[in-house]
C-alpha positions as CSV (number, residue, x, y, z in Angstrom):
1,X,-154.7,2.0,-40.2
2,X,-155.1,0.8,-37.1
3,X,-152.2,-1.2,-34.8
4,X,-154.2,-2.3,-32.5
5,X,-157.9,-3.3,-31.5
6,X,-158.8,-4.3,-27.7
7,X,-160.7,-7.1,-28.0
8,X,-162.5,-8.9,-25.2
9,X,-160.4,-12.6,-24.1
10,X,-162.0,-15.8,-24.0
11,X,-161.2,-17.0,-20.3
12,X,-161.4,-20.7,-21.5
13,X,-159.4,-20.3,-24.7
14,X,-156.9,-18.1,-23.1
15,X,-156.8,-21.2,-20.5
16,X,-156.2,-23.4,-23.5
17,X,-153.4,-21.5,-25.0
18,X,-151.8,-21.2,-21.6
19,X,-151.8,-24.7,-21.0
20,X,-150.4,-25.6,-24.3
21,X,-147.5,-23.6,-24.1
22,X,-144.3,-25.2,-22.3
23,X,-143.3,-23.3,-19.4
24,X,-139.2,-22.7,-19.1
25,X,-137.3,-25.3,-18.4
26,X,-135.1,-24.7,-14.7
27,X,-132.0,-24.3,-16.8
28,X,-133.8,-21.8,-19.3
29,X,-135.0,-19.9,-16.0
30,X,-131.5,-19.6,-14.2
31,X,-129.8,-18.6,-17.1
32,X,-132.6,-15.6,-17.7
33,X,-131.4,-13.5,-14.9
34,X,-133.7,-10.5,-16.1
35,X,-131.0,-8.2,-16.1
36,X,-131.0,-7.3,-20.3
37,X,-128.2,-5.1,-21.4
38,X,-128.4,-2.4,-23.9
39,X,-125.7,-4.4,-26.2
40,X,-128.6,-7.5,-26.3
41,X,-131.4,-5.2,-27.3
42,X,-129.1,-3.9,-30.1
43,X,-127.9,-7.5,-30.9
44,X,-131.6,-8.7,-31.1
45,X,-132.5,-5.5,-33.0
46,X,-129.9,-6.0,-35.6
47,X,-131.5,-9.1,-36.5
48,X,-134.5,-8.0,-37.3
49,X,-135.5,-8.2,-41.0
50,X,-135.6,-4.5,-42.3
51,X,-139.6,-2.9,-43.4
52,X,-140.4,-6.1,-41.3
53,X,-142.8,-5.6,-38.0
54,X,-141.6,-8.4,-36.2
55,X,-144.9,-7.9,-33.9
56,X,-148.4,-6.5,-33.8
57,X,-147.0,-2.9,-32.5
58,X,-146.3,-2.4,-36.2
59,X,-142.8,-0.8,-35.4
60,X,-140.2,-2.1,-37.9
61,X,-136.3,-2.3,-37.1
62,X,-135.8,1.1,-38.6
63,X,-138.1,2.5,-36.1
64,X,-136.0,1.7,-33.1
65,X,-132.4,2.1,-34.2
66,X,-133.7,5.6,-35.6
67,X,-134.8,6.8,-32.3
68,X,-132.3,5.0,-30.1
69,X,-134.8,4.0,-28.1
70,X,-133.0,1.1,-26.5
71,X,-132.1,2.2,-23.1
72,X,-135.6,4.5,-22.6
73,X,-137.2,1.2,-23.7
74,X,-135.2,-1.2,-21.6
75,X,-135.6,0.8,-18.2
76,X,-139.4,0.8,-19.0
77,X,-139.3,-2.8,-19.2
78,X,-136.9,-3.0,-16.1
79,X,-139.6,-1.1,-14.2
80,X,-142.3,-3.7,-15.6
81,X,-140.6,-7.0,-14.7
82,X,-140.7,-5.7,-11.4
């Protein structure tokens, strides 16, 4: 079973998409000061459905609260957003 395929990206559709998609309102940016906590990934973990990949990674809920992943995870992302 495979997660994941790279697949070549359409410059003009990609364009498309991008365009169609509202970009973050000032209020929405100020109040996303980038600095997640662990306590919010666990908050937006818990609501996860359970079985239920909520993305094309294919990792359910169960997945991260097994391995408690959050704070690995969150520094990795830290490290990206930057």
């Amino acid at each position: 079973m495979l997660i994941y395929v790279a697949e070549t990206v359409d410059a003009d559709e990609m364009k498309q998409f991008l365009d169609f998609a509202d970009p973050l309102s000032r209020s929405a940016l100020t109040a996303s000061d980038g600095n997640t906590t662990v306590e919010e990934c666990v908050v937006a973990i818990d609501k996860m459905e359970n079985n239920k990949a909520p993305e094309t990674d294919g990792l359910p809920k169960e997945f991260y609260s097994f391995f408690d992943l959050f704070a690995t995870l969150l520094g990795i992302c830290r490290a990206c957003w930057q």
